[in-house]
ZADO-1210 file (C-alpha; in nm, 4 decimals, padded with zeros to 6 digits):
<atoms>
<atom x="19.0239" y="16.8384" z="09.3911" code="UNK" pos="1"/>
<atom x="19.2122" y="16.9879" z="09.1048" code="UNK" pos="2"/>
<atom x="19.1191" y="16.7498" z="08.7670" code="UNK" pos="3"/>
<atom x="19.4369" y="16.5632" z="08.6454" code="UNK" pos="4"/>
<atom x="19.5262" y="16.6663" z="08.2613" code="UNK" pos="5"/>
<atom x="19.3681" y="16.4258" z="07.9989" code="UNK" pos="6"/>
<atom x="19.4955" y="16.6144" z="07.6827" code="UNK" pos="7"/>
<atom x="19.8502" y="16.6312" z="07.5103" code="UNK" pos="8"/>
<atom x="20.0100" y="16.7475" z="07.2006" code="UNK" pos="9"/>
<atom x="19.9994" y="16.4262" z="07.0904" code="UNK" pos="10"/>
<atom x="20.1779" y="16.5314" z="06.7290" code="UNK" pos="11"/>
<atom x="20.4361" y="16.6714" z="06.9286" code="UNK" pos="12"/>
<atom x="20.4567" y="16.4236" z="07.1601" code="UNK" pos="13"/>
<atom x="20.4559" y="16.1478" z="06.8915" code="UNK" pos="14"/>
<atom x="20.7130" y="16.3357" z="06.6577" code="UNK" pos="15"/>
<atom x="20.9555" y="16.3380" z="07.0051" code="UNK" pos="16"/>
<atom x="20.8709" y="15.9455" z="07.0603" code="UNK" pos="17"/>
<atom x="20.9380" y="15.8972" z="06.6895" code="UNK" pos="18"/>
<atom x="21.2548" y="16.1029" z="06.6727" code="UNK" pos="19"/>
<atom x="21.4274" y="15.9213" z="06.9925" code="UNK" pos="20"/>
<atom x="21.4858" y="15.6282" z="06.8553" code="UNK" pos="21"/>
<atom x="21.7886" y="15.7253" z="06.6923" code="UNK" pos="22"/>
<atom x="21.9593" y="15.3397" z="06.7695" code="UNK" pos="23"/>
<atom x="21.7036" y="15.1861" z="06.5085" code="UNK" pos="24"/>
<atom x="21.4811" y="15.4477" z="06.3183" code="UNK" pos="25"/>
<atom x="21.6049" y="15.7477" z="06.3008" code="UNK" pos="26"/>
<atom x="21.9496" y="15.8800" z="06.1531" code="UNK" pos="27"/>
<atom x="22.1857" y="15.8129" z="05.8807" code="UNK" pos="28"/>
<atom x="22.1869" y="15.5199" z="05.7949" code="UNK" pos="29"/>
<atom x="21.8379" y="15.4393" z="05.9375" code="UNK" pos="30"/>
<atom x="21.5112" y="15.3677" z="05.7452" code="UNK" pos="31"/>
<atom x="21.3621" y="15.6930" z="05.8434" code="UNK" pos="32"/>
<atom x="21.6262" y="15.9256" z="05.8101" code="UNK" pos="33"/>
<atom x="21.5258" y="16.2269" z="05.8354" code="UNK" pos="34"/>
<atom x="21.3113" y="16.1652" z="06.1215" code="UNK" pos="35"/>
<atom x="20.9723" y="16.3210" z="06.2090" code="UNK" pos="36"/>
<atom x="20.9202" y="16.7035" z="06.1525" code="UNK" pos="37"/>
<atom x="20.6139" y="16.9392" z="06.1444" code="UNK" pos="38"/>
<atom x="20.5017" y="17.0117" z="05.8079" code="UNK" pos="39"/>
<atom x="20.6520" y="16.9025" z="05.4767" code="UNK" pos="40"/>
<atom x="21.0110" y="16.8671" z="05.3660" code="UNK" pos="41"/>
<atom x="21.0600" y="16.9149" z="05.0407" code="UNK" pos="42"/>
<atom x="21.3598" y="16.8488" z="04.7652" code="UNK" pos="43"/>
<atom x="21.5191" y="16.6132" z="05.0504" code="UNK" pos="44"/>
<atom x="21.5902" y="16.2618" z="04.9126" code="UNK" pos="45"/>
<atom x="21.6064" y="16.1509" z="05.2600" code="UNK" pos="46"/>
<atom x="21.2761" y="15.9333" z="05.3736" code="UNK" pos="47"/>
<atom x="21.0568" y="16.1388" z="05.6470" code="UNK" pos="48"/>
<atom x="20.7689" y="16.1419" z="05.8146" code="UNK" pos="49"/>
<atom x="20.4796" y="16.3622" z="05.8778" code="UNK" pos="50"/>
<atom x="20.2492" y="16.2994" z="06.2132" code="UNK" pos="51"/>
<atom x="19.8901" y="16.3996" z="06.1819" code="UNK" pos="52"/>
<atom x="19.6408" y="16.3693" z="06.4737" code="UNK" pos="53"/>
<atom x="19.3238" y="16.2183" z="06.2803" code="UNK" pos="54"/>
<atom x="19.0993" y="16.1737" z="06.6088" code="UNK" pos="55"/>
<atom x="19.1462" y="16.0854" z="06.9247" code="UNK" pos="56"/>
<atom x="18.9137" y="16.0836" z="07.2972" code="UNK" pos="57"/>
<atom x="18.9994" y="16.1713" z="07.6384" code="UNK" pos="58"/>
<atom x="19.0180" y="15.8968" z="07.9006" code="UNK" pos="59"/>
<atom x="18.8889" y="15.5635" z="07.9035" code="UNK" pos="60"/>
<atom x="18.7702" y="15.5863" z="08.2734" code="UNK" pos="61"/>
<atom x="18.8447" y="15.8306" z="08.5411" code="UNK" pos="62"/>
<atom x="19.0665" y="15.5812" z="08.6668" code="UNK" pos="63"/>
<atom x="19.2302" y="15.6380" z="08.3874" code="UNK" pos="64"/>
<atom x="19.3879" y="15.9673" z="08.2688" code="UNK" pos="65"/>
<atom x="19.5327" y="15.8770" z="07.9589" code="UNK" pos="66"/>
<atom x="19.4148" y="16.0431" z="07.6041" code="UNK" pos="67"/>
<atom x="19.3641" y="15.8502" z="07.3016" code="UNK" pos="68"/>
<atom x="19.5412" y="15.9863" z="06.9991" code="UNK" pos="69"/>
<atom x="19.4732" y="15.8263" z="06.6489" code="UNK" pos="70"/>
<atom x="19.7702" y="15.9563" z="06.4417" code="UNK" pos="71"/>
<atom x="19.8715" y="15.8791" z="06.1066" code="UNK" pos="72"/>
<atom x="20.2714" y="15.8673" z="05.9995" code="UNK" pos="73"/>
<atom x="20.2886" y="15.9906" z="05.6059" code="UNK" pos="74"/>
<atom x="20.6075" y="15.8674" z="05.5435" code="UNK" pos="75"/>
<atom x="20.7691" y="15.9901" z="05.2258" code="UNK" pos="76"/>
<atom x="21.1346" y="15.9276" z="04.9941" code="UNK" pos="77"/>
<atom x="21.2615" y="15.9617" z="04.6911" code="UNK" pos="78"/>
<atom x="21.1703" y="15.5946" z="04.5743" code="UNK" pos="79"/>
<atom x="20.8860" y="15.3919" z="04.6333" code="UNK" pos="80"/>
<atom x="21.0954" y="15.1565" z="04.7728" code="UNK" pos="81"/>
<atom x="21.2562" y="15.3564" z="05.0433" code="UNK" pos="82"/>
<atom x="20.8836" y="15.4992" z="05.1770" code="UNK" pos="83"/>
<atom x="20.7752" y="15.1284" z="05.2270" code="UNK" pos="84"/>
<atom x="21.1045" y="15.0392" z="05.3646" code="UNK" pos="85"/>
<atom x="21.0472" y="15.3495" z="05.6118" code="UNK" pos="86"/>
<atom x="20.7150" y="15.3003" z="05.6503" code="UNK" pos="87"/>
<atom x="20.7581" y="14.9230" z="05.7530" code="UNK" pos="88"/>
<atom x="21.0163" y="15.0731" z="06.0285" code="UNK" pos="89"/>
<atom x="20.7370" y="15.2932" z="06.1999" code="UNK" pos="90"/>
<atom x="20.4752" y="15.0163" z="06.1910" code="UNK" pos="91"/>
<atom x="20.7251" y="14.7559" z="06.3502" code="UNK" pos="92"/>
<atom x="20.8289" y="15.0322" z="06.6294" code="UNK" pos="93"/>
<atom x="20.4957" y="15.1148" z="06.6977" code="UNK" pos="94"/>
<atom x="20.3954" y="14.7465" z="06.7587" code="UNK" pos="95"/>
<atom x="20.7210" y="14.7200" z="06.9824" code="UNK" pos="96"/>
<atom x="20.5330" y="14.9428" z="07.2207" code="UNK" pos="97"/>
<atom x="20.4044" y="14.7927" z="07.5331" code="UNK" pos="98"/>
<atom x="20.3833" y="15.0720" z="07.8395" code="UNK" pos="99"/>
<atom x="20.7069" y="14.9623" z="07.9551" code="UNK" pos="100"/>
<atom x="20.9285" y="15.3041" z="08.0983" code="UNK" pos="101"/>
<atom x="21.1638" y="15.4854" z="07.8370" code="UNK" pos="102"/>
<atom x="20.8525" y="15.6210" z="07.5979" code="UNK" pos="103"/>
<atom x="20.7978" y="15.9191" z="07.8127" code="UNK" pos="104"/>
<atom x="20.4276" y="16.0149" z="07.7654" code="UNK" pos="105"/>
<atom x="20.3737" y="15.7394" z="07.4911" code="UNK" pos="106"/>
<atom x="20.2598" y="15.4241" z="07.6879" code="UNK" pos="107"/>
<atom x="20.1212" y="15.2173" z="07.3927" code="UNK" pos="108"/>
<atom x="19.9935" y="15.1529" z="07.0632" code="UNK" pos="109"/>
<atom x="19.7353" y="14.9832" z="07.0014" code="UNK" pos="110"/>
<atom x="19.5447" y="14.9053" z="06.5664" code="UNK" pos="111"/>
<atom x="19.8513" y="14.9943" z="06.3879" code="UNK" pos="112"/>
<atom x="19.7752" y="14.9634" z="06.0612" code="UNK" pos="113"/>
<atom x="19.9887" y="14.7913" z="05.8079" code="UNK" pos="114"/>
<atom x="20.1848" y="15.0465" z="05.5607" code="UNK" pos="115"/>
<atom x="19.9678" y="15.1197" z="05.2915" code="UNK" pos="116"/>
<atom x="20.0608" y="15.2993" z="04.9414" code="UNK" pos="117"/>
<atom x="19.9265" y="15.6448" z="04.9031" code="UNK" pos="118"/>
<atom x="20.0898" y="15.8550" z="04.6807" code="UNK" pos="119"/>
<atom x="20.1190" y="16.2127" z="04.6839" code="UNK" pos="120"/>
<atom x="20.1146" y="16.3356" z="04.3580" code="UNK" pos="121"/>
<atom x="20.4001" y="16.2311" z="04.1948" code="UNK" pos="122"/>
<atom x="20.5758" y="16.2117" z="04.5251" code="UNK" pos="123"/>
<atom x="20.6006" y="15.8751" z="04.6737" code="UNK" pos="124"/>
<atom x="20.4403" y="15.8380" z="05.0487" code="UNK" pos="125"/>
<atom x="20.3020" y="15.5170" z="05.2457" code="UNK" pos="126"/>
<atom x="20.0465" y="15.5724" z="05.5392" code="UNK" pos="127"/>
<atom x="20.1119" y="15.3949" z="05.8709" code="UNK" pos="128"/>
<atom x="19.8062" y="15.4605" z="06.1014" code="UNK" pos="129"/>
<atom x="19.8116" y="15.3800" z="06.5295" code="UNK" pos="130"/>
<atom x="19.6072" y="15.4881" z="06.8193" code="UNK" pos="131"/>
<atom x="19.8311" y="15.6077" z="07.1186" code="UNK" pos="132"/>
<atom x="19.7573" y="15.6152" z="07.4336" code="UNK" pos="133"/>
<atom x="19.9160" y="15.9129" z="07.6064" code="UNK" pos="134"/>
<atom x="20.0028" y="16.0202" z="07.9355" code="UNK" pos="135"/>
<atom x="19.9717" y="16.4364" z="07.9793" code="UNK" pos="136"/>
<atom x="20.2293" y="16.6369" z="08.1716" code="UNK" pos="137"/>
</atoms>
């Protein structure tokens, strides 16, 4: 029997969930407008996010090939004000997840954190933490 894949990109795959939802979070227009990306965007006055993978565990039972991600959005603007705004966005989506089709390999979140005020230097940034559970490909 060949073993069923437990593990995912699961920045990757949460940057792709993140920058799909173009109808509500992502866009002009949108709270997080310049979507997800790898790394950090600088001189943009557009809010962003960052996805880091803090910790995470393979399945919860072999019935059960799913990974656990624990991911953190850094979500950062020009203002105060618009990284909260942002950051309230991605918290709200995240606890709008609920396995249902349409998330590809995201099935659910599960802790979100509420956004919480972490500045980056003198840049402004809010942290909105979740664990994912993932389905690998």
């Amino acid at each position: 029997m060949i073993p069923l894949p437990v593990f995912a990109d699961a920045e990757q795959v949460a940057r792709d969930w993140t920058n799909s939802l173009t109808s509500t979070l992502v866009g002009p227009g949108n709270p997080l407008a310049k979507g997800a990306i790898r790394g950090q965007l600088r001189g943009d006055n557009q809010p962003w996010a960052e996805i880091q993978l803090v910790g995470g565990s393979a399945a919860l039972s072999a019935e059960n090939p799913d990974m656990r991600a624990l991911l953190s959005w850094l979500v950062y603007a020009r203002t105060r004000e618009a990284a909260s705004l942002a950051a309230t966005a991605v918290a709200n989506e995240l606890e709008a997840l609920d396995g249902r089709a349409g998330a590809g390999a995201v099935l659910v979140a599960d802790n979100v954190t509420a956004p919480f005020w972490s500045p980056d230097g003198p840049v402004p940034r809010y942290v909105v933490s979740a664990d994912l559970f993932l389905r690998a490909t």
